[in-house]
Backbone bond lengths (Angstrom), bond angles and torsions (degrees), N, CA, C in turn:
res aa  C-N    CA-C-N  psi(-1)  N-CA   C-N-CA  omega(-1)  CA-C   N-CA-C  phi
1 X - - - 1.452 - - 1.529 109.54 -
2 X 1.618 120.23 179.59 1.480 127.87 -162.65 1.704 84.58 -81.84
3 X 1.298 97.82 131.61 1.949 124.82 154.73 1.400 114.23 -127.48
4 X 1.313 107.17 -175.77 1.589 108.57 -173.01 1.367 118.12 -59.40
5 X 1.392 135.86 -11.55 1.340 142.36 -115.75 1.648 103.13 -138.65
6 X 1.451 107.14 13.24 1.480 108.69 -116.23 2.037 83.77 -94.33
7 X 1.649 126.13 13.77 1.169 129.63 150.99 1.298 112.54 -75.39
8 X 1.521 118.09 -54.90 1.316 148.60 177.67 2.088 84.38 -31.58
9 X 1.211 110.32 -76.96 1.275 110.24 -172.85 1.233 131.04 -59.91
10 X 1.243 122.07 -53.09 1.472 126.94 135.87 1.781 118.21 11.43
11 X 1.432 89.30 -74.20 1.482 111.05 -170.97 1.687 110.58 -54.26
12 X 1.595 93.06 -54.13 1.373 96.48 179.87 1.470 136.62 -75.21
13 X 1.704 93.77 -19.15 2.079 100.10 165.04 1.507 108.69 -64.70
14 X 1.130 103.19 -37.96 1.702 129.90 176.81 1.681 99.93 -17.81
15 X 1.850 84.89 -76.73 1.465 109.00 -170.90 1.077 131.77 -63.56
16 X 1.626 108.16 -30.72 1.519 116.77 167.44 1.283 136.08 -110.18
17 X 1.794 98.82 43.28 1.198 134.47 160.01 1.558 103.42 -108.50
18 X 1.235 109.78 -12.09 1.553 103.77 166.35 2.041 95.41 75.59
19 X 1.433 124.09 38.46 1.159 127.28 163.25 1.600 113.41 -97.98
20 X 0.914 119.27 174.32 1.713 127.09 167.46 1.170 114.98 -82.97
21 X 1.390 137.50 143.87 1.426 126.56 -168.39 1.447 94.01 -159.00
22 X 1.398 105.70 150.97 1.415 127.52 -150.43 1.858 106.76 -167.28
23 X 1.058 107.35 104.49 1.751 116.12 172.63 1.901 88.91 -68.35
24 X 1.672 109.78 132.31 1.536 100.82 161.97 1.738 87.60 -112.55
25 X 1.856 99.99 147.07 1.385 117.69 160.47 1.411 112.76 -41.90
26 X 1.073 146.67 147.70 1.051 152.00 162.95 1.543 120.40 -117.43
27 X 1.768 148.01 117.74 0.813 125.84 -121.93 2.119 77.34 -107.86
28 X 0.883 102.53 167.42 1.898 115.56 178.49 1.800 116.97 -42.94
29 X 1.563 99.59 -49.62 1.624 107.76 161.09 1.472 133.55 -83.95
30 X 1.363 99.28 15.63 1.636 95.01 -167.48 1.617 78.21 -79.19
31 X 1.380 87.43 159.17 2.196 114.96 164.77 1.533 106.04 -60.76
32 X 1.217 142.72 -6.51 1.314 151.55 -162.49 1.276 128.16 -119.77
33 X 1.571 132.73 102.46 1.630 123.00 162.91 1.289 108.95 -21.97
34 X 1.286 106.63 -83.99 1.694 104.00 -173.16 1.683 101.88 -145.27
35 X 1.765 98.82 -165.59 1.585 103.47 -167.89 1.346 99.26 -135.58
36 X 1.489 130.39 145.23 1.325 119.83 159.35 1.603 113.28 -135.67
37 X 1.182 144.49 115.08 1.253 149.35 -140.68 1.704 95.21 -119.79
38 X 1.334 94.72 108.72 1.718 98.70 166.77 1.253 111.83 -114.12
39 X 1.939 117.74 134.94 0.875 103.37 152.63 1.698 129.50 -134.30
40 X 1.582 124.34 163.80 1.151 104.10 -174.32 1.964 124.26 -85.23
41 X 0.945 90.46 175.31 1.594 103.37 -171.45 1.473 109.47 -81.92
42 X 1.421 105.76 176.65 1.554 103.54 168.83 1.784 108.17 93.66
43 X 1.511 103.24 -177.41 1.467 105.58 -171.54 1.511 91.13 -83.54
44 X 1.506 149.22 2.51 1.334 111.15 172.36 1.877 79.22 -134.06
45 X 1.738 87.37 131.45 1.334 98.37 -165.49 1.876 99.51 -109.88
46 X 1.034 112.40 126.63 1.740 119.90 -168.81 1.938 88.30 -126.75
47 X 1.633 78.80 139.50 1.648 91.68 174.91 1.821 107.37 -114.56
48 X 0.916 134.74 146.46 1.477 121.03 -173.22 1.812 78.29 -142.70
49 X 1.694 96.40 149.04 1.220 104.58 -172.00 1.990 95.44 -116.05
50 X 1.399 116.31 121.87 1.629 100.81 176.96 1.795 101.87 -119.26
51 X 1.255 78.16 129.42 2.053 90.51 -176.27 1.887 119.05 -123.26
52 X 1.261 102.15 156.26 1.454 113.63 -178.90 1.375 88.53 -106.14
53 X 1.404 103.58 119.07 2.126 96.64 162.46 1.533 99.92 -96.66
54 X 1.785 100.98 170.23 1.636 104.74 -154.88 1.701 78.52 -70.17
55 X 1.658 103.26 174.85 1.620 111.32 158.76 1.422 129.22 56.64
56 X 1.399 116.55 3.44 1.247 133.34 156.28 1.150 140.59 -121.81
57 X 1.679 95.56 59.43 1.351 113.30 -161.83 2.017 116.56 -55.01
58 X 1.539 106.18 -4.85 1.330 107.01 -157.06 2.022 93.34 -94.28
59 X 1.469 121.81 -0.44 1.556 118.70 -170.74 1.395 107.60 -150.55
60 X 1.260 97.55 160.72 1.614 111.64 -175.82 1.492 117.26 -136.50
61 X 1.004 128.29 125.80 1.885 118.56 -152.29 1.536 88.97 -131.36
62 X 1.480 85.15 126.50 1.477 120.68 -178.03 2.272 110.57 -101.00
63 X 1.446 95.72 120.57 1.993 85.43 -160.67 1.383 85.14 -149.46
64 X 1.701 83.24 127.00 2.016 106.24 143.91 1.144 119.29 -126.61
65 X 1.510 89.08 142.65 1.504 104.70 -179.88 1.592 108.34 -97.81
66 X 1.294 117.53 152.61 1.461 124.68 159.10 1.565 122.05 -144.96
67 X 1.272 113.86 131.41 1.660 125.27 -173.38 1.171 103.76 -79.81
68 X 0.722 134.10 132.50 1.745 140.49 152.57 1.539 113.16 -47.15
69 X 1.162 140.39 124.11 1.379 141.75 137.83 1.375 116.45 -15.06
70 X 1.140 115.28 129.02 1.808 105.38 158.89 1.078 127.24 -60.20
71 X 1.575 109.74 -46.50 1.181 117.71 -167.70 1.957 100.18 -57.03
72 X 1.158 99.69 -24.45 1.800 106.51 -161.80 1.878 80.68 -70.81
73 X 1.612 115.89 -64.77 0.900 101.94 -135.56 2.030 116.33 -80.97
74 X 1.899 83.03 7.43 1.769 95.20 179.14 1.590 87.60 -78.13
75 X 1.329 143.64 -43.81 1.606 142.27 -169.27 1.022 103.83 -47.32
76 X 1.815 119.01 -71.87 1.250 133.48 -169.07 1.762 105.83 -40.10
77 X 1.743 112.23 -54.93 1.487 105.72 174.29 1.349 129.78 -41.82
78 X 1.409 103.71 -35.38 1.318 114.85 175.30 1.473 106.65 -68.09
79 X 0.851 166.19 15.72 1.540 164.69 178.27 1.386 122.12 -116.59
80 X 0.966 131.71 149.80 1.708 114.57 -161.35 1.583 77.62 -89.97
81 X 1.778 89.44 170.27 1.547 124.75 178.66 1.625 98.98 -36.26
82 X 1.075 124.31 -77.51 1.346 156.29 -161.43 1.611 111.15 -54.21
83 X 1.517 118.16 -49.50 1.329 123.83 146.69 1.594 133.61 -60.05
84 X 1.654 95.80 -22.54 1.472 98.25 162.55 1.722 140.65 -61.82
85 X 1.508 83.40 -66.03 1.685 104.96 155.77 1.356 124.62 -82.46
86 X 1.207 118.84 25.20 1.472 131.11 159.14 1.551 90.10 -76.77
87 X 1.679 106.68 -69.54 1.448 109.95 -142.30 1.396 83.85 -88.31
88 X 1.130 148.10 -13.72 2.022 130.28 170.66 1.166 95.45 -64.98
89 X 1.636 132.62 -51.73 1.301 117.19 -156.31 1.828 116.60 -86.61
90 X 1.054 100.18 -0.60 1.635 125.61 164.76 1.671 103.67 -71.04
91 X 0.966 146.97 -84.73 1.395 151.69 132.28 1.494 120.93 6.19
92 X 1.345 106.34 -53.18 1.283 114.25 167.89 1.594 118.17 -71.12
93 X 1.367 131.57 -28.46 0.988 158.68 -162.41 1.914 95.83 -95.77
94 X 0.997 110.10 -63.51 1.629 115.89 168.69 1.130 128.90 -41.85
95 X 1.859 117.07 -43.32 1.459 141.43 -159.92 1.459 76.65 -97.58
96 X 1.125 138.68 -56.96 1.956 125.48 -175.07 1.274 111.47 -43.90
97 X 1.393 128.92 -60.78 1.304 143.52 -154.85 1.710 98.24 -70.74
98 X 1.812 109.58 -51.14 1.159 98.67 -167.97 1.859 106.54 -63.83
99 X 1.522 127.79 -34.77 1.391 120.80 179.07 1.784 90.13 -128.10
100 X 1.206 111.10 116.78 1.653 110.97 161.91 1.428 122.12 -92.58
101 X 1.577 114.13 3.77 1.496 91.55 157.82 1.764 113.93 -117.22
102 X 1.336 127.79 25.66 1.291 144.09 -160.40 1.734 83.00 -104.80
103 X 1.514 91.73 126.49 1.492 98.81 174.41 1.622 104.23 -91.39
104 X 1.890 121.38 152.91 1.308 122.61 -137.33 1.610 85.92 -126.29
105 X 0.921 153.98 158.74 1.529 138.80 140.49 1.687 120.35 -144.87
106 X 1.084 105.92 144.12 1.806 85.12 -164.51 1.199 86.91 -140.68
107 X 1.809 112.41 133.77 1.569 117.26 -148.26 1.598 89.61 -124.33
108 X 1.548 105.26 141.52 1.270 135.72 24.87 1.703 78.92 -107.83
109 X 0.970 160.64 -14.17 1.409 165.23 -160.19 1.631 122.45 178.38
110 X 1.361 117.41 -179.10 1.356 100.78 -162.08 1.596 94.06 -108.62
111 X 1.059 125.58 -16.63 2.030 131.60 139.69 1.244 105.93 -25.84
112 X 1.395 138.43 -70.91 1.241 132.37 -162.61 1.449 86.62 -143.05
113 X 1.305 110.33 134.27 1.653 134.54 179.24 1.201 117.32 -125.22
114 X 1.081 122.46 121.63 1.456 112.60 -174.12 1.856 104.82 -129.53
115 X 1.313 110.84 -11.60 1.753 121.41 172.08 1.517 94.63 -142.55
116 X 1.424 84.70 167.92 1.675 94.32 160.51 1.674 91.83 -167.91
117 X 1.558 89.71 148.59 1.652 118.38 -163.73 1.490 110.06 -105.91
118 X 1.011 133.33 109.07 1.715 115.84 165.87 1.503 90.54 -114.30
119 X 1.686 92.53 151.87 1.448 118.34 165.23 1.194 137.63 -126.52
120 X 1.367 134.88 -172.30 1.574 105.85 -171.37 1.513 75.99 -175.08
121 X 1.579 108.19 122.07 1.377 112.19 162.13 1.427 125.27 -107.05
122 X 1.368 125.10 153.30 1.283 134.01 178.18 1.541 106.26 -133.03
123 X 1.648 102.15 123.79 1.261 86.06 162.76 1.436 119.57 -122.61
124 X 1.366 121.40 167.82 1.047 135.72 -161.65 1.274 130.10 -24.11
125 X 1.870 96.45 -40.82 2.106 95.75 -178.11 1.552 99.51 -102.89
126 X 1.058 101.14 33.15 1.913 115.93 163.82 1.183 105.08 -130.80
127 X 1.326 162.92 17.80 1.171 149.35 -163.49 1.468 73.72 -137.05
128 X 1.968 88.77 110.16 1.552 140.30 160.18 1.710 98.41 -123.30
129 X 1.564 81.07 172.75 1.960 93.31 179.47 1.727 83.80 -93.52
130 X 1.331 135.77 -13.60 1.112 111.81 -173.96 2.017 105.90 -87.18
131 X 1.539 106.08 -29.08 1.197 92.39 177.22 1.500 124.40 -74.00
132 X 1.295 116.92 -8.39 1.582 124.93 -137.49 1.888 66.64 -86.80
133 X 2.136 103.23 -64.10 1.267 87.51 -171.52 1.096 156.72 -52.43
134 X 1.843 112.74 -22.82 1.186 128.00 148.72 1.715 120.19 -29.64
135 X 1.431 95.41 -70.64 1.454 94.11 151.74 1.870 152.12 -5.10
136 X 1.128 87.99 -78.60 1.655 109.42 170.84 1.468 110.86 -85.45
137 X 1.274 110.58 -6.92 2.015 110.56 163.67 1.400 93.91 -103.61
138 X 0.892 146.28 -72.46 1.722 132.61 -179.99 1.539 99.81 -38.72
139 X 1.178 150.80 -29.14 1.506 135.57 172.77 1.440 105.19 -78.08
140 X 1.411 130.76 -49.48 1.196 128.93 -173.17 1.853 111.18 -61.21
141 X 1.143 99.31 -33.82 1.329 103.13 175.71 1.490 113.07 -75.97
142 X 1.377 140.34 -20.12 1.110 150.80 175.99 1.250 104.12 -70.18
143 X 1.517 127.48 -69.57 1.550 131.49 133.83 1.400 121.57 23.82
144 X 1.550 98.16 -89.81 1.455 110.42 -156.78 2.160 84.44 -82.06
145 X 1.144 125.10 -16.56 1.840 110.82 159.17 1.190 120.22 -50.29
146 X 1.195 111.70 -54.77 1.577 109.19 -147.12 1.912 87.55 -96.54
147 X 1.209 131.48 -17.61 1.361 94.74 142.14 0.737 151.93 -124.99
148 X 1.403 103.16 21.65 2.283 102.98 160.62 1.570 86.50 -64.80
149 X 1.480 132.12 -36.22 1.896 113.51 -146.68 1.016 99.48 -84.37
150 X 1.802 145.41 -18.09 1.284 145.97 142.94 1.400 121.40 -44.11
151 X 1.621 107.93 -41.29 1.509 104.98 -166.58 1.753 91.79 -84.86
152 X 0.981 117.00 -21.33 1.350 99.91 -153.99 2.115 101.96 -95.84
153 X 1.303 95.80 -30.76 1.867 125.83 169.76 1.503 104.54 -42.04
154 X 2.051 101.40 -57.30 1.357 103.68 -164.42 1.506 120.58 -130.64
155 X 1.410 121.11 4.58 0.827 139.76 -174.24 1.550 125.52 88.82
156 X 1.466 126.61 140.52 1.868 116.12 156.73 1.082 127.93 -65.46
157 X 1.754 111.13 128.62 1.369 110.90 158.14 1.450 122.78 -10.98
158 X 0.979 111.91 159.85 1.837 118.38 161.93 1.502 92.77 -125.54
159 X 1.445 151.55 5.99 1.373 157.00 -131.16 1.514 93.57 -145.39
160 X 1.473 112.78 -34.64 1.664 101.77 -167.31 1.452 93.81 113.95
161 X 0.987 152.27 -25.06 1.542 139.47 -149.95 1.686 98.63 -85.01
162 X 0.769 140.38 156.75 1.571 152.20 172.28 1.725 105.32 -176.10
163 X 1.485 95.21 150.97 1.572 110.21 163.78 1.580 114.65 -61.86
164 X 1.118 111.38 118.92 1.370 130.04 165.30 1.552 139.46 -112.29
165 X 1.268 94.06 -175.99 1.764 91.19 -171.46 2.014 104.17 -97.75
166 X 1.609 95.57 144.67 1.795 94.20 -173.69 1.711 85.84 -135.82
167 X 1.243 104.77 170.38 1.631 117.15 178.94 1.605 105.43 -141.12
């Protein structure tokens, strides 16, 4: 369960989950205690970002980011309004079901998308190594959604370009 230490621990479920782990600097004004960026191994490589924000000592927010492809998001233009946010809110609708309490956000709107954010909170008298990991597999799996449902929605590059992961 949560103790004082509770980066200290973090770090170490981290590790013996066999992820990559990395303290990021955090600059004096950021909104955040600190940052710790895990990611997993293997041919599909997911980065999940887990942070302390200042003054909320009671949660710990677990976030991936992902950019959209160009190539995805020159297709998507091509599609009327209506076919657009058909298939964002399909996705959006997918990414709910797979975690319903992971907040979803798809920037700048779900018309034109150019990132999308999932989150996953933990708070304090829940933060186990078993929840954290739950955690960071419900993101990875969010991950590996949104781009098979791009690749598969709009097709792969032949160039190399694909939707990826950003922080």
């Amino acid at each position: 369960m949560f103790n004082l230490g509770a980066k200290e621990d973090i770090m170490r479920w981290l590790k013996e989950e066999d992820l990559e782990v990395n303290e990021i600097s955090v600059p004096s004004q950021a909104p955040v205690e600190w940052v710790i960026n895990a990611a997993t191994m293997g041919p599909l490589k997911v980065s999940i970002s887990i942070q302390k924000p200042k003054g909320r000592s009671e949660r710990y927010v677990c976030s991936l980011g992902v950019m959209v492809a160009e190539e995805h998001k020159q297709k998507l233009s091509k599609l009327s309004e209506k076919e657009r946010v058909s298939m964002t809110s399909e996705l959006l609708r997918n990414l709910i079901l797979l975690c319903p309490s992971c907040i979803v956000i798809f920037q700048p709107d779900l018309n034109r998308v150019e990132s999308i954010m999932v989150t996953k909170i933990i708070y304090k008298e829940r933060l186990t190594q078993s929840e954290l990991t739950d955690a960071i597999r419900l993101l990875t799996n969010s991950y590996s959604m949104i781009v098979s449902y791009f690749s598969v929605k709009l097709g792969v590059s032949q160039e190399g370009g694909h939707t990826v992961m950003h922080m």
